[in-house]
Structure formats: C-alpha cells, structure tokens
LOKEDREN-831413 format. One record per residue: residue number from 1; residue in three letters; chain; y, x, z of N, C-alpha, C in turn. Coordinates in steps of 0.02 Angstrom, whole numbers, plus 32768, in hexadecimal, padded with zeros to 4 digits. Atoms other than C-alpha are relative to their C-alpha. Example, Ala and Ser with C-alpha at 12.3 -4.5 7.8 and 13.67 -1.06 7.14 Angstrom:
2
PT    i   aa  ch   npy   npx   npz  capy  capx  capz   cpy   cpx   cpz
PT    1  ALA   A  7FC5  802D  8000  7F1F  8267  8186  803C  802D  8000
PT    2  SER   A  7FC5  7FD6  7FFD  7FCB  82AC  8165  8037  7FD9  8025
//
This chain:
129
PT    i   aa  ch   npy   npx   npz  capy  capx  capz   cpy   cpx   cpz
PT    1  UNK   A  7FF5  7FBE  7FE4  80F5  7CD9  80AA  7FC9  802E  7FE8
PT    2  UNK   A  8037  7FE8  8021  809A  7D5C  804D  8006  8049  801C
PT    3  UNK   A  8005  7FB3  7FD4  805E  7E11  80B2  8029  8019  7FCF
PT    4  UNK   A  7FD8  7FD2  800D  80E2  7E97  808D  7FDD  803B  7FEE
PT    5  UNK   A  8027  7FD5  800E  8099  7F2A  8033  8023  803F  7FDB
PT    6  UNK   A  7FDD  7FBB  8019  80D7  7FE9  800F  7FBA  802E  800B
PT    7  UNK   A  802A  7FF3  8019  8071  804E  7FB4  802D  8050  8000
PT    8  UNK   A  7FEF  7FD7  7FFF  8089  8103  7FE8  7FCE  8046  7FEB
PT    9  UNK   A  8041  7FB8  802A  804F  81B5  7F8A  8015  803B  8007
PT   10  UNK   A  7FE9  7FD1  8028  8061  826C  7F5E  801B  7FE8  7FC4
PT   11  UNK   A  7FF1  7FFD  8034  80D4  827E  7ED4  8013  7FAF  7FF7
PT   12  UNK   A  7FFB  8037  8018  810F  81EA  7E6B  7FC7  7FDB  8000
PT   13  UNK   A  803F  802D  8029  806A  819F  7E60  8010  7FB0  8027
PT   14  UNK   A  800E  803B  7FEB  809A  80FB  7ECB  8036  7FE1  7FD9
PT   15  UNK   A  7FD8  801B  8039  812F  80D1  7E55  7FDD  7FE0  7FC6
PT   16  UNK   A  8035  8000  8049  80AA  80E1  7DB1  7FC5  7FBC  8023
PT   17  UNK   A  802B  8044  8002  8031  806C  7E17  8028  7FC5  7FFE
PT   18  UNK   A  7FD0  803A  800A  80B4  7FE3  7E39  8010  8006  7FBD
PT   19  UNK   A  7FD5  8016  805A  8103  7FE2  7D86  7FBC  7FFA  7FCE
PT   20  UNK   A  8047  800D  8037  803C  7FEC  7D3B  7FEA  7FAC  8014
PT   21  UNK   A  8012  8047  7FE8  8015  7F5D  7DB2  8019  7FD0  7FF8
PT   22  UNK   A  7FC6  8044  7FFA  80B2  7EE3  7D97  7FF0  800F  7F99
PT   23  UNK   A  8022  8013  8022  8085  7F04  7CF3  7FDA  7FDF  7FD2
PT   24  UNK   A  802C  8040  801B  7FE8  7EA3  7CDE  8005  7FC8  802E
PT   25  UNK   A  7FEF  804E  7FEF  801E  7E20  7D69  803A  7FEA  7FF7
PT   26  UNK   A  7FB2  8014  7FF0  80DE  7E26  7D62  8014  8023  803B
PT   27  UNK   A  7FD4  7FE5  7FC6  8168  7E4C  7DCE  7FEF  7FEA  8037
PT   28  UNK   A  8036  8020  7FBB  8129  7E3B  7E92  805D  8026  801F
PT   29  UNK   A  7FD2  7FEA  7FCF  81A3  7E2C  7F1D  7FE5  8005  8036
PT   30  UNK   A  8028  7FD2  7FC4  8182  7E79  7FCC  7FE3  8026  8001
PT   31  UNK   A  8024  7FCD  800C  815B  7F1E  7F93  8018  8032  7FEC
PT   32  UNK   A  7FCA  7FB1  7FF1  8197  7FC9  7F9B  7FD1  804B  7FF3
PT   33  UNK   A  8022  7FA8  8000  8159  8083  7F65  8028  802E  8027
PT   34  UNK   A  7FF2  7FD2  7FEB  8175  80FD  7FAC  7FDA  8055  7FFA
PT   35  UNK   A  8025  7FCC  800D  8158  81BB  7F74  8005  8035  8026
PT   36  UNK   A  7FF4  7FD6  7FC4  8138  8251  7FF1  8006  8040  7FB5
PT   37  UNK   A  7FFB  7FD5  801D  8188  82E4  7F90  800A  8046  7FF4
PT   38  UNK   A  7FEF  7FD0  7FEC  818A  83A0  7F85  8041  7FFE  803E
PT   39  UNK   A  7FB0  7FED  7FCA  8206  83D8  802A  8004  7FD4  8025
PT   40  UNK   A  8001  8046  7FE0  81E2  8333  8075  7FD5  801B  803B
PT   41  UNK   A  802B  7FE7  7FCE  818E  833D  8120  7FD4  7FB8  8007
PT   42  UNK   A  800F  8050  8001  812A  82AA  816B  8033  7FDD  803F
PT   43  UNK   A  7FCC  8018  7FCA  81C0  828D  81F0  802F  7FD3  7FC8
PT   44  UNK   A  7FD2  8016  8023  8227  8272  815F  7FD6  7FC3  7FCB
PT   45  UNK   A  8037  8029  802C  8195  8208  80EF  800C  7FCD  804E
PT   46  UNK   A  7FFC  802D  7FCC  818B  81A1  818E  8030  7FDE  800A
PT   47  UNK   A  7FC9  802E  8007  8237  816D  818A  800A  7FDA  7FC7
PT   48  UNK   A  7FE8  8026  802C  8238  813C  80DC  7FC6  7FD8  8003
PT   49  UNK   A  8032  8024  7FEA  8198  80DD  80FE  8024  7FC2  8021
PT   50  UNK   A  7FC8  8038  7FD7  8203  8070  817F  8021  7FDE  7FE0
PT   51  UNK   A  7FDF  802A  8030  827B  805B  8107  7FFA  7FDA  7FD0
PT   52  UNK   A  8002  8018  802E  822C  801F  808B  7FE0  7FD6  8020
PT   53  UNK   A  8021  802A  7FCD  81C8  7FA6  810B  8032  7FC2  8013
PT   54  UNK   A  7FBD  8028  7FFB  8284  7F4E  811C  7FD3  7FCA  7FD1
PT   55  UNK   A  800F  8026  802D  8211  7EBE  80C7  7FFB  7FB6  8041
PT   56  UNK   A  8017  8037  7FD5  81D3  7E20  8108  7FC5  8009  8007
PT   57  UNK   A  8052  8004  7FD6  814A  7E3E  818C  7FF5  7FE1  800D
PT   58  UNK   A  801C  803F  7FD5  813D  7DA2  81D3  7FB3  7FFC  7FF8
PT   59  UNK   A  8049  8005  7FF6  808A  7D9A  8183  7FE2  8040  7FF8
PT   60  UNK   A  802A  7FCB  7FF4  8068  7E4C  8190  8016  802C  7FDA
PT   61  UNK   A  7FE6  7FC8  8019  8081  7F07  8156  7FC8  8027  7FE4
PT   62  UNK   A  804B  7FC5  801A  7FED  7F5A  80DD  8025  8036  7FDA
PT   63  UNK   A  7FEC  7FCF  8021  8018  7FF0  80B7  7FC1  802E  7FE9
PT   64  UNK   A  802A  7FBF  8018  7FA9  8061  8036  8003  8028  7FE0
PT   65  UNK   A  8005  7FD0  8003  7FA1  8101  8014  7FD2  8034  7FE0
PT   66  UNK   A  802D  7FCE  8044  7F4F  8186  7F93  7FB7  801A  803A
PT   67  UNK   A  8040  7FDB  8003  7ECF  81ED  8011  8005  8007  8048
PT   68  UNK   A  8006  7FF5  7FBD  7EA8  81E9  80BE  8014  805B  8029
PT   69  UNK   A  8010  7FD3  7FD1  7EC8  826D  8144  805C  8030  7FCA
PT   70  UNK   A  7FC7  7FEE  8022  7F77  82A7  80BA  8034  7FD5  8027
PT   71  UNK   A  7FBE  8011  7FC6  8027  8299  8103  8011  7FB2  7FD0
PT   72  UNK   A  7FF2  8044  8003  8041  81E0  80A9  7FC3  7FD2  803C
PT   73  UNK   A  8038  801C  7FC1  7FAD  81BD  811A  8014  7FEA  8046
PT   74  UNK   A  7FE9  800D  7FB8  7FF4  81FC  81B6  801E  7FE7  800A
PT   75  UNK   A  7FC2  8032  7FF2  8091  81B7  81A6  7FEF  7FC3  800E
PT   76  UNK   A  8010  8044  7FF6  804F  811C  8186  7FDB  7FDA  802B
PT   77  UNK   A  801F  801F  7FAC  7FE1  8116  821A  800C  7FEC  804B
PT   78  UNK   A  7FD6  8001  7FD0  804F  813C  827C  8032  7FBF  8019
PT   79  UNK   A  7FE8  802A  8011  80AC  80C2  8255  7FD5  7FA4  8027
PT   80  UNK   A  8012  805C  7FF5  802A  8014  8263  7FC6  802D  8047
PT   81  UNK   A  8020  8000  7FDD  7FD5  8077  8305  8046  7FEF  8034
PT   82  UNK   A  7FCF  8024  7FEA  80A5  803B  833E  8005  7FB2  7FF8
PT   83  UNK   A  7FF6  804C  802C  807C  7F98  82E9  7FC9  7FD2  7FF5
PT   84  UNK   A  802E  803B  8005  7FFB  7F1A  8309  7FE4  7FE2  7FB9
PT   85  UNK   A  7FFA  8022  802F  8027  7EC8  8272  7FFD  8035  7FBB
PT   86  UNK   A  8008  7FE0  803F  800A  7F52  81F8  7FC2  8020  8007
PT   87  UNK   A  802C  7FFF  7FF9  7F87  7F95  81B6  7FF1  803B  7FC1
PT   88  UNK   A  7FF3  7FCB  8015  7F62  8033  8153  7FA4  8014  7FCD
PT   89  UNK   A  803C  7FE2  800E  7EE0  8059  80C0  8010  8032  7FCD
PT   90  UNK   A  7FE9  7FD7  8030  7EC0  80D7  804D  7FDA  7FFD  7FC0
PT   91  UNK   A  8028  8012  804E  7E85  8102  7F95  8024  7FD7  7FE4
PT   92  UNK   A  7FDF  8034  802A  7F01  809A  7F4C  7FFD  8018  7FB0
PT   93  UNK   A  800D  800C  803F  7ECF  8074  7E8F  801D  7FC9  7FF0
PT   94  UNK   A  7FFB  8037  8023  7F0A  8001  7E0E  7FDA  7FB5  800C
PT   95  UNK   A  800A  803E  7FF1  7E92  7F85  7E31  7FFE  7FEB  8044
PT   96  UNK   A  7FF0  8020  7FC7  7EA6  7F8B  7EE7  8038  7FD4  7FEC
PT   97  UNK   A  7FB4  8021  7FE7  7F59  7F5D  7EDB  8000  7FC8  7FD6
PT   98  UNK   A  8006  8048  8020  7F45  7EDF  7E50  7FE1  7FCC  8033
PT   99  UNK   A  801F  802A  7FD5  7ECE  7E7E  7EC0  803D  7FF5  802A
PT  100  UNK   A  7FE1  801B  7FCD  7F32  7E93  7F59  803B  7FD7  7FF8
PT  101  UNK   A  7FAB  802B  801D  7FDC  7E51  7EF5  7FE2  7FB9  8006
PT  102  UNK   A  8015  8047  8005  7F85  7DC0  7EBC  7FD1  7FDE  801C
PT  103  UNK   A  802A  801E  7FDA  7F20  7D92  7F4B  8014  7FF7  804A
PT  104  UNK   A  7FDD  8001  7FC5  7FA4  7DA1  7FD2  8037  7FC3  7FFC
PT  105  UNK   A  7FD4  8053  7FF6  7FF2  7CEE  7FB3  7FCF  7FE7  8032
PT  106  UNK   A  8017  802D  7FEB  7F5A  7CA9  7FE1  7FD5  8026  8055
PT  107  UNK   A  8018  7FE0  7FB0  7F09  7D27  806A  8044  8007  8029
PT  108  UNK   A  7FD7  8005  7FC8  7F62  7D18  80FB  8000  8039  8040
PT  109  UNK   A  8021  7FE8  7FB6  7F05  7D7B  8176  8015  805D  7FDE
PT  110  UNK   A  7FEA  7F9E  8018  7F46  7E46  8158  7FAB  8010  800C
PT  111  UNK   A  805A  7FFB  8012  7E87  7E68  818D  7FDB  7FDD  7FD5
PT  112  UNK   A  8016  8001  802C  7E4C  7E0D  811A  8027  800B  7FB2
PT  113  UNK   A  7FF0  7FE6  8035  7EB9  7E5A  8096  7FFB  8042  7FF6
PT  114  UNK   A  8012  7FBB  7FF6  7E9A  7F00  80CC  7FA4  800D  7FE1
PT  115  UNK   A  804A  8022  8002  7DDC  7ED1  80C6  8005  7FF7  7F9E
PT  116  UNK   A  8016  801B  802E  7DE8  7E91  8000  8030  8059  7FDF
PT  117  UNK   A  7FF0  7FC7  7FF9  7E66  7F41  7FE8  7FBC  8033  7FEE
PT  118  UNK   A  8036  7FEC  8008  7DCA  7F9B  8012  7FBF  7FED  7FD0
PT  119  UNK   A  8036  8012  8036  7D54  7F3A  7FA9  801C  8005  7FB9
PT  120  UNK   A  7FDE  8005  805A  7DBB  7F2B  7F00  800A  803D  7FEF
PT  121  UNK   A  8001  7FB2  8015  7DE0  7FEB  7F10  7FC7  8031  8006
PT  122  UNK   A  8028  7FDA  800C  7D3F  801B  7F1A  7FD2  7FD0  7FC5
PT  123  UNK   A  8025  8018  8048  7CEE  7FA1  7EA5  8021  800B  7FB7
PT  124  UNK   A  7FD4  7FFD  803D  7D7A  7FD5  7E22  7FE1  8054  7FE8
PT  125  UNK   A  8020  7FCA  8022  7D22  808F  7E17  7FCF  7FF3  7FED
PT  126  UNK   A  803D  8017  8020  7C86  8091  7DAB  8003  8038  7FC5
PT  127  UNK   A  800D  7FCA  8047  7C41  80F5  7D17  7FE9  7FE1  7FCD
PT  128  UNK   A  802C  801A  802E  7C1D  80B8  7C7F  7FB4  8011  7FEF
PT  129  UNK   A  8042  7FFC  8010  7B68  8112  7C61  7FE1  8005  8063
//
C-alpha cells in the first residue's frame, strides 16, 4: 500500500512535474495533478482536489502544492484539516516529488513522508558558485 499523492499548482505546472518526474523513474500509480486555473475559484479547486483524491488512501493522502498561503494551498488545507490522514506541503520541486515517488513504497508513515518531502525539496535548491 503506497501513500496516495496529488500534486496541485497554478497553471499547468503540476501536469509538467508529473510527466518530468515519471520520466526519470517511470510511470507511478496513485497519483493525480491537478491544475487551479484562470476563472477557477478555490470552492471549485477544492472539488477537483477530492476528485482526484478518488485514490487509495488507506496509507494516506500527501498532497503538494507550488506556494503556501495561494488558493492550491487553501484548498488543500482545507481539505487534510477534514482528514487526519492527509497531509499538506508546499514548494513542490522536481526533486521533491522524485524522492517522494520513490520512497513511498517503503515509508509508510505520511509524517514521515511529509518530513523527507520537506528535506529533498529543500536540499534540491542550491547554487552552483
């Protein structure tokens, strides 16, 4: 049973991370974008949030999101502050989500996938000089 994960943004950008990320690991099942788009509200982002959540939660619901305190945010808080079992970060980058794909067979615990989330997407910015 591997945590359920939808990866929500402004604009297309959570489509472009999924298809960059499957990618370099492959095709991943239990996982869903979802894009908040001009004319969209977050009543209506919130529903397609849900819908795309139609996954297998049994071991949990991470949902992340481009930028704190932005309507993929709220929605989505809204959302796992209904839901024990979910769990809500933001900053989603390429190498967050790589990590989280391929490290959610073996983590089990949504806090501690949320937890490695946070570390892989901030150790993935850097400057070369």
């Amino acid at each position: 049973m591997t945590i359920a994960v939808v990866i929500t943004t402004h604009g297309h950008a959570a489509k472009a991370l999924l298809s960059t990320a499957e990618m370099i690991i492959g095709a991943q099942d239990n996982v869903r974008c979802v894009d908040f788009v001009p004319g969209e509200n977050g009543e209506v982002l919130a529903g397609k949030i849900r819908a795309a959540a139609e996954l297998d939660t049994s071991g949990g619901l991470l949902l992340l999101v481009d930028l704190w305190g932005g309507t993929p945010f709220n929605a989505s808080s809204g959302i796992a502050h209904d839901d024990a079992n979910t769990e809500v970060v933001t900053g989603v980058n390429v190498p967050m989500l790589v990590s989280v794909l391929m490290e959610r067979e073996d983590i089990t615990s949504l806090p501690e996938l949320a937890a490695l989330a946070l570390r892989e997407g901030a150790d993935g910015v850097k400057a070369l000089k």
